[in-house]
C-alpha positions as CSV (number, residue, x, y, z in Angstrom):
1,X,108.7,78.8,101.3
2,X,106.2,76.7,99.5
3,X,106.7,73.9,97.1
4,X,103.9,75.7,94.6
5,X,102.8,78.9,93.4
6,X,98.9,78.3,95.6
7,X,99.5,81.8,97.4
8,X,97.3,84.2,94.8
9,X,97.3,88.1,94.6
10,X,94.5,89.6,93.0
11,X,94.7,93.9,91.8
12,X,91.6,95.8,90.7
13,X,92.9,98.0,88.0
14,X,92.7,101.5,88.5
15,X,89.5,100.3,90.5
16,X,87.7,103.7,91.3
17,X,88.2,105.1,88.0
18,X,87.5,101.9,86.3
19,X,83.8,101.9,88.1
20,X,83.3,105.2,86.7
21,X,84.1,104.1,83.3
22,X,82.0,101.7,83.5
23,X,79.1,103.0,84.9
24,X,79.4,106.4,82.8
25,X,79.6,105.2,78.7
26,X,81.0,108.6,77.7
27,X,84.0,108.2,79.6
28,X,85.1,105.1,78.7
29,X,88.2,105.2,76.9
30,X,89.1,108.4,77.8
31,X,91.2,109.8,80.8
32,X,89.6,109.7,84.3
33,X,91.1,111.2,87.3
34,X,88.5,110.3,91.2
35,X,89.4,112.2,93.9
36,X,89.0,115.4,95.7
37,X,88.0,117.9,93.2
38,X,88.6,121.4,95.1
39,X,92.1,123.3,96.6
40,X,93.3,120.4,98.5
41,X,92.0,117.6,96.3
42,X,93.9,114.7,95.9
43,X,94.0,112.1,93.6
44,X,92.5,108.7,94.6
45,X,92.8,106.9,91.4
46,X,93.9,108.0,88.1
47,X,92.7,105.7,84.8
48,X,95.1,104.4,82.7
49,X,94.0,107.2,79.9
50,X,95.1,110.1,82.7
51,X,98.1,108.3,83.8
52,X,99.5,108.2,80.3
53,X,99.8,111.9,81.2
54,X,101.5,111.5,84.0
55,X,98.8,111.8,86.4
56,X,99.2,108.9,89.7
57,X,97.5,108.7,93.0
58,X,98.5,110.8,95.8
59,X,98.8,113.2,93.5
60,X,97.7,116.8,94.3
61,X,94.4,117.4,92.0
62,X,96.2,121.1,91.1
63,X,99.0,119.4,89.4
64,X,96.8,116.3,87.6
65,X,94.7,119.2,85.9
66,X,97.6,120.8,85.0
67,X,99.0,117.6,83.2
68,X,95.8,116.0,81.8
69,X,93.2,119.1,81.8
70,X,90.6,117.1,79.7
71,X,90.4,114.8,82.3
72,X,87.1,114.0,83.4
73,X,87.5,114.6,87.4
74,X,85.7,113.4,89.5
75,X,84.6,113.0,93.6
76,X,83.9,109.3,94.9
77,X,81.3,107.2,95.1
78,X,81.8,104.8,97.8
79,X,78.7,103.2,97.6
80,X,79.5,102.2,93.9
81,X,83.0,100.6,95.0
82,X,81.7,98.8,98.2
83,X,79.1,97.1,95.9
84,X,81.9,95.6,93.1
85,X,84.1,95.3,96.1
86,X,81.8,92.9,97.7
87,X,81.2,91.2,94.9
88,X,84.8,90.5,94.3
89,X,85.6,89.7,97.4
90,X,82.5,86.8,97.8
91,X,83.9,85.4,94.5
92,X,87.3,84.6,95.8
93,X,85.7,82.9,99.2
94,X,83.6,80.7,96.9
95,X,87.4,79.6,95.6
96,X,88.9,79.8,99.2
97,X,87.8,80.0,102.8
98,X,91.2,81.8,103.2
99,X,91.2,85.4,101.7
100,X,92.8,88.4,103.1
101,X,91.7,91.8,101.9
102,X,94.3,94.5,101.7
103,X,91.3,97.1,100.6
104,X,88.5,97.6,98.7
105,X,90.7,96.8,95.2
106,X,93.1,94.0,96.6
107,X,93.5,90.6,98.2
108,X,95.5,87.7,99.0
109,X,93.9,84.2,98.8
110,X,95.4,80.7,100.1
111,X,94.5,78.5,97.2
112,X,95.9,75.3,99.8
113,X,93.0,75.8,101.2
114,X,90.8,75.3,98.2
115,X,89.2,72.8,96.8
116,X,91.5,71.9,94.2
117,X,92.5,68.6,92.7
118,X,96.3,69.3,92.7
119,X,98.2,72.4,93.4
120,X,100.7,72.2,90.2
121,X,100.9,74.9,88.5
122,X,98.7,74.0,85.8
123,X,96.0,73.4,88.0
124,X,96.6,77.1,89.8
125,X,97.2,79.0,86.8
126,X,93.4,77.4,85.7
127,X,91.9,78.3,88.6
128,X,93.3,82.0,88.6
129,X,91.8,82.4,84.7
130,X,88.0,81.3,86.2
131,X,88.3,84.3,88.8
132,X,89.5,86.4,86.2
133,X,86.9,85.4,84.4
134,X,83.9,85.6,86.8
135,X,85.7,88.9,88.6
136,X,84.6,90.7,84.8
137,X,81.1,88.9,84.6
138,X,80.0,89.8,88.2
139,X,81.1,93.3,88.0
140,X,79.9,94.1,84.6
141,X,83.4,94.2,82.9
142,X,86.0,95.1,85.5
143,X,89.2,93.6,84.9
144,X,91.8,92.5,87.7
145,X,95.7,91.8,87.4
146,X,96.7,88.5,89.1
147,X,100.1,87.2,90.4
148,X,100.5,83.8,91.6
149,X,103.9,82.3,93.7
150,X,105.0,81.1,96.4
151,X,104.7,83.6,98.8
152,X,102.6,86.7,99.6
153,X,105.6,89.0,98.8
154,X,106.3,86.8,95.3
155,X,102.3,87.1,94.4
156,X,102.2,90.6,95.0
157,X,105.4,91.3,92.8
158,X,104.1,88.9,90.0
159,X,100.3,90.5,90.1
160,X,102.1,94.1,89.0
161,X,104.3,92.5,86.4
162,X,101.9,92.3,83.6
163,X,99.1,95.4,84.1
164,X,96.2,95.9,83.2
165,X,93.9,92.5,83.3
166,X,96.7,90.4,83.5
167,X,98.3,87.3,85.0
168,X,101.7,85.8,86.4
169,X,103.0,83.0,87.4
170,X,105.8,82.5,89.2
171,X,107.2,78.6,89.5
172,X,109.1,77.7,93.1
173,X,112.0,78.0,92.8
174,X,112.2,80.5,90.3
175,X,111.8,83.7,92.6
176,X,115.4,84.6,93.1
177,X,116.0,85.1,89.4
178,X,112.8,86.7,89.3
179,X,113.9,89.8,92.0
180,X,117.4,90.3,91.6
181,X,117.4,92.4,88.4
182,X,114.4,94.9,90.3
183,X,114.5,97.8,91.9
184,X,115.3,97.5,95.9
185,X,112.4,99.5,96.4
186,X,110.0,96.3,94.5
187,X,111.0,95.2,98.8
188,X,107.8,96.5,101.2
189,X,109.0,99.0,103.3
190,X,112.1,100.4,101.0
191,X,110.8,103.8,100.1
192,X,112.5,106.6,99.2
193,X,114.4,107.4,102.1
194,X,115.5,104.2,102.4
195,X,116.2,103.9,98.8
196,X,118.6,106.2,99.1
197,X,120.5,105.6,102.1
198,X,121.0,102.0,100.4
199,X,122.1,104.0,97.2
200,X,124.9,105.6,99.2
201,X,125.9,102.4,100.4
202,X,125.9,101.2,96.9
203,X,122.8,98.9,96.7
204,X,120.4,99.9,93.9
205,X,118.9,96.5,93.0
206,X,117.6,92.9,95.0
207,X,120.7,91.5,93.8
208,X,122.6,94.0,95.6
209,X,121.1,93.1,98.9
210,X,121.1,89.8,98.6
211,X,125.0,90.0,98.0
212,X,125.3,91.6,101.6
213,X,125.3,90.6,105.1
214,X,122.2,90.2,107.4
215,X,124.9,92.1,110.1
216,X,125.7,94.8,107.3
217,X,121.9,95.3,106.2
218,X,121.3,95.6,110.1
219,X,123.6,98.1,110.8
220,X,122.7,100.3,107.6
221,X,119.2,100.0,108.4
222,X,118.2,98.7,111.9
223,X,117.3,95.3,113.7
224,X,114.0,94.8,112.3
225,X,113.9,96.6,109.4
226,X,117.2,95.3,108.2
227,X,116.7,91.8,109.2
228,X,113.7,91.6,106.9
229,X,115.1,93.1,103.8
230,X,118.0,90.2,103.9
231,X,114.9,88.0,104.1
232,X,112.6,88.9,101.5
233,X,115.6,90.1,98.9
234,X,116.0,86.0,99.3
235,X,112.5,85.4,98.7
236,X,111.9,84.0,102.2
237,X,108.3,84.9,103.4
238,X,106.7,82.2,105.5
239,X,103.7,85.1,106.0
240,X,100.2,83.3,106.2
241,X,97.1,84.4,104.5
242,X,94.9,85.4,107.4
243,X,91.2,85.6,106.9
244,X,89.2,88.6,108.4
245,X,88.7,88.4,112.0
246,X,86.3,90.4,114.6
247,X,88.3,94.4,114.0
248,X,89.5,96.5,116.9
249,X,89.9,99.1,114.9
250,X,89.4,100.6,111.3
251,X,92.1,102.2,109.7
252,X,93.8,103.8,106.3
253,X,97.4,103.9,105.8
254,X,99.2,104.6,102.5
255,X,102.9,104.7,101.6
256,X,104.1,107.0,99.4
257,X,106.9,107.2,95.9
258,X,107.8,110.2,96.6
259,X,108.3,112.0,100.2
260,X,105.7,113.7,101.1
261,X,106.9,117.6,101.9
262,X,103.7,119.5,101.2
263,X,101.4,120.4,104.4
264,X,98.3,121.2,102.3
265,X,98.6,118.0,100.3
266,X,99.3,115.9,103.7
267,X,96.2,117.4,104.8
268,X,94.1,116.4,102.0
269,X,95.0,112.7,102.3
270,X,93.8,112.8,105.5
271,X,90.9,113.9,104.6
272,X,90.6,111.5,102.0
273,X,91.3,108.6,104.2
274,X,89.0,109.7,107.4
275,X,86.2,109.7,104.5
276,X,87.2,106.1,103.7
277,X,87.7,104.8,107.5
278,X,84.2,106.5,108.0
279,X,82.9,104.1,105.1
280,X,83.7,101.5,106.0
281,X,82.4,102.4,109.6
282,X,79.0,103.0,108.2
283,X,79.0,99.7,106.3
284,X,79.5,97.8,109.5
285,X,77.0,99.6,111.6
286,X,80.0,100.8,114.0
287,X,81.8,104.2,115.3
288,X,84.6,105.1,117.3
289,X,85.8,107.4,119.9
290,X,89.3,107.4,119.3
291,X,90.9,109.2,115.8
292,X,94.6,108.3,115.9
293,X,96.8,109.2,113.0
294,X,99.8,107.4,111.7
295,X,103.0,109.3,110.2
296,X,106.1,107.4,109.1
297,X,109.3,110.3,108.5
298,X,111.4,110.6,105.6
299,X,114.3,108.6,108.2
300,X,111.7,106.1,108.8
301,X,110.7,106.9,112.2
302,X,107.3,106.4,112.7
303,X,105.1,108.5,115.1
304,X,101.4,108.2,116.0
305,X,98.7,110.9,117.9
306,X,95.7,110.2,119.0
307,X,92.4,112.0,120.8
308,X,89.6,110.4,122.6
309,X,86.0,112.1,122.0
310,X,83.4,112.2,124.8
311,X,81.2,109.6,122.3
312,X,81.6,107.6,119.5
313,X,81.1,108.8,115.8
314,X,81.3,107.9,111.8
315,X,81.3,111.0,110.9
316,X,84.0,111.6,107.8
317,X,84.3,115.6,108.5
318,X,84.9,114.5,112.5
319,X,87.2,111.9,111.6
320,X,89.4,114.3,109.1
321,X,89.3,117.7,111.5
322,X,90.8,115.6,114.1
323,X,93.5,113.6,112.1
324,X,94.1,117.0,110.4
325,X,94.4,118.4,114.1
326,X,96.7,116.0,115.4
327,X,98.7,116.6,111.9
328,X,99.7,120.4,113.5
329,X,101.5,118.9,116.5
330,X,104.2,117.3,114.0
331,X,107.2,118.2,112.6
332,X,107.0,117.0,108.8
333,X,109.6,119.5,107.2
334,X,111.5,116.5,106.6
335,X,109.1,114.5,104.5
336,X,106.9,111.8,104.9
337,X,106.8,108.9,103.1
338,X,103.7,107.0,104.8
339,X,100.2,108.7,106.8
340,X,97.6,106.9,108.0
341,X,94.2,107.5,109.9
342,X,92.3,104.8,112.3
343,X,89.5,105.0,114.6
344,X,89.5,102.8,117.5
345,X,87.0,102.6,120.4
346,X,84.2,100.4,118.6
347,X,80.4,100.8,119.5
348,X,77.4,99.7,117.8
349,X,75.3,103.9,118.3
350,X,76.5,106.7,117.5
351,X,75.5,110.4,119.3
352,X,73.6,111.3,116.7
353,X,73.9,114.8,116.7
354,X,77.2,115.2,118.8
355,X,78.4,116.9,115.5
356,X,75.6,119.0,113.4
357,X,75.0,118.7,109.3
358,X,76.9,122.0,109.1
359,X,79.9,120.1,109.7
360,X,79.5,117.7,106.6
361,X,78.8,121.1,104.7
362,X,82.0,122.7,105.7
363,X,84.3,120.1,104.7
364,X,87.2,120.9,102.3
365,X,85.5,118.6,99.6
366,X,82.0,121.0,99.4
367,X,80.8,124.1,98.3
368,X,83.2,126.9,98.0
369,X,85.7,124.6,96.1
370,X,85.7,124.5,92.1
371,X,83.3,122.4,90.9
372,X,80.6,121.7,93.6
373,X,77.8,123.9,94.2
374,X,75.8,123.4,97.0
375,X,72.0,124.0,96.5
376,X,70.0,124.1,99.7
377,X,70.9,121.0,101.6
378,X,72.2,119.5,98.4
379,X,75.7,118.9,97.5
380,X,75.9,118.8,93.4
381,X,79.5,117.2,93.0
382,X,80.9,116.3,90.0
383,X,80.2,112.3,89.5
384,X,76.9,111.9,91.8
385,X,74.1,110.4,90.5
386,X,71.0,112.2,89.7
387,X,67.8,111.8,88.5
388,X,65.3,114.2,87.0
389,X,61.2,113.6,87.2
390,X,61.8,114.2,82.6
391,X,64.9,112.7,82.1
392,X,65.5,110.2,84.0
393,X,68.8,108.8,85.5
394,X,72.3,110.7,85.1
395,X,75.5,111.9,86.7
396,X,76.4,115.8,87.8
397,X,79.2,116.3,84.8
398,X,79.6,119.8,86.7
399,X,78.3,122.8,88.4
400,X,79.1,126.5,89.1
401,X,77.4,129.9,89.0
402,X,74.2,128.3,90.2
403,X,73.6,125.6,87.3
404,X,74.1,122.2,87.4
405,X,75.5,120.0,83.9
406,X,73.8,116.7,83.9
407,X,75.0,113.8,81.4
408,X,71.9,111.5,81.5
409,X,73.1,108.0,80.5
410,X,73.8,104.9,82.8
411,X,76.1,101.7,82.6
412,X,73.4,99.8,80.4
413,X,72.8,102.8,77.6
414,X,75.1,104.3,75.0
415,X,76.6,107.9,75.7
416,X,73.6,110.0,77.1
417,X,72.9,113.8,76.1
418,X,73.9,116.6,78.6
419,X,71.4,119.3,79.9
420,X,72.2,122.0,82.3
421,X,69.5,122.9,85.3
422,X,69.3,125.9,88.2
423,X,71.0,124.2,91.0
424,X,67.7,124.7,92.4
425,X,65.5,123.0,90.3
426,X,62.8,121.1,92.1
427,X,63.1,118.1,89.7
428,X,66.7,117.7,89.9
429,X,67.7,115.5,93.0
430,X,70.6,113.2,94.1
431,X,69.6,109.7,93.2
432,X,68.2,108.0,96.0
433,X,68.5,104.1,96.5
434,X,67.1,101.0,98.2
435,X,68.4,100.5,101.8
436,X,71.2,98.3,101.9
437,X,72.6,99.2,98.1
């Protein structure tokens, strides 16, 4: 444990949606849900509008209309959240050479390694209010919850207690009284299946497991699993914060509230996260040949698949029919509380034509799904940016029945008009920009 609160944790709020808000005036304030839009959708990120509805991530988009049908929903624009990302993420190595990103919206940063006069926890707390600070001006307003302790698992707990655009501190020495009111599950890796075979052993809260045995935690729950849930419930996390190095791999894992029991929703996370591991594939110029899927069991036992292709690819609707593939081979009546997808494999080229267009056209996201119409070669999706030879720059509000609703506004005008087009109109097309945006 460290003698000062320099280990920082710093939380986009509702990141995706938040972009959207601000890039689109007329949906500020009001509820946003990003995600997949059609049968399988899934909720990426909900806005703090749509979860006052109920509406969370991981959600399937079939129930999030149901709650919060005014919702604006939307597909993703990775492009949009790479750029703030970036941005974000350059800030806090200006403050620190030491910054771990945990994703796009999230990262820890070792603020002993920065160039700081002190570490007390004036000093700390100033230094978190400047990135605050320039985290909003660099990204044209986004705001970012912070948590500041002792400890990567202390920062992360304190950078949830005071959401949205917040900031905690935690003083050493403090962190004890801090847990032991929580939830167990405020521990990384309790879930819900663990939750509750520590509920039928009587242990609801920190406190609780602090109060037992390393040998009794062990035996409820395992050697390594148990063993670090007697640590952290004591707030001992000597973890380091490791800056990026050279990746093997790319990967997407998520754990889950709520056991996961539903095959078509499983599937559609997948999907989702083979369209985020092939992002971030494209942004480094790489591609894999092995798609290996992660699935962690309502009893915590964790099982992997994998399949090697003949050459590499970044191609999302690759990456997804194969994770979804290797999905069929397991046995997830059970639940599942955590799924991930990786590609391994790494090259610089990819076989450019080892799968066809038609695939991109046939995934689950595109055009026989509610919502997106497909036009030609072009995909109008809800949330894609437009622009139309009279006027100007906008975003697809929806589409259907061969027309296409475009709200023509961006981040830097006030609420723009809507107009509706044929989805073939020759001066309607998807927004085209500058290599390297």
């Amino acid at each position: 444990m460290r003698a000062s609160a320099s280990v920082l944790h710093l939380d986009l709020d509702a990141f995706f949606a938040s972009v959207e808000q601000r890039d689109k005036p007329s949906l500020r304030g009001r509820p946003v849900v990003v995600g997949g839009v059609g049968g399988r959708g899934v909720v990426a990120t909900a806005s703090y509008e749509a979860r006052a509805y109920g509406v969370h991530s991981a959600m399937s988009t079939r129930e999030a209309r149901s709650r919060c049908p005014h919702a604006a929903f939307l597909t993703g624009r990775f492009h949009a959240y790479r750029e703030s990302s970036d941005q974000v993420m350059a800030l806090l190595r200006t403050t620190s050479p030491l910054v771990e990103p945990l994703s796009l919206d999230e990262a820890f940063v070792d603020l002993l390694a920065a160039d700081l006069p002190d570490h007390e926890v004036t000093t700390v707390t100033a230094c978190a209010e400047r990135l605050r600070a320039a985290v909003a001006e660099a990204t044209g307003g986004l705001t970012a919850s912070v948590g500041l302790g002792s400890s990567k698992f202390i920062a992360k707990v304190a950078s949830e207690l005071d959401k949205p655009d917040g900031l905690t501190v935690v003083l050493p020495g403090t962190e004890r009284e801090l847990l032991r009111p929580m939830s167990a599950t405020v521990i990384p890796g309790v879930g819900p299946a663990t939750a509750e075979r520590l509920r039928r052993a009587g242990i609801t809260t920190v406190a609780d497991i602090e109060a037992v045995s390393e040998d009794e935690m062990v035996r409820l729950l395992g050697k390594a699993h148990g063993h670090g849930l007697h640590r952290l419930a004591r707030a001992d996390d000597d973890r380091p914060v490791v800056a990026e190095r050279e990746a093997k791999s790319v990967s997407v894992e998520d754990t889950y509230h709520t056991d996961l029991v539903d095959r078509r929703l499983m599937e559609g996370l997948l999907t989702r996260q083979a369209a985020q591991v092939a992002e971030r594939l494209r942004k480094h110029g790489l591609s894999g040949r092995t798609v290996s899927i992660k699935v962690r069991l309502h009893d915590f036992t964790t099982l992997s698949r994998s399949t090697t292709l003949p050459a590499p690819t970044d191609s999302a609707a690759a990456v997804g029919r194969l994770a979804r593939g290797l999905l069929t081979d397991l046995d997830t009546s059970g639940g599942v509380r955590l799924l991930g997808v990786g590609v391994s494999g790494l090259a610089d080229w990819i076989q450019e034509d080892l799968f066809g267009e038609a695939d991109e056209e046939a995934d689950e996201e595109h055009p026989s799904l509610p919502g997106i119409l497909a036009s030609g070669r072009t995909t109008w999706a809800p949330g894609m940016d437009v622009v139309h030879e009279d006027h100007g720059q906008g975003w697809v509000w929806g589409s259907g029945r061969g027309v296409v609703t475009v709200r023509f506004e961006t981040r830097d005008t006030p609420p723009g008009p809507v107009r509706s087009f044929p989805a073939d109109d020759p001066a309607l097309s998807p927004l085209v920009r500058p290599a390297g945006e």
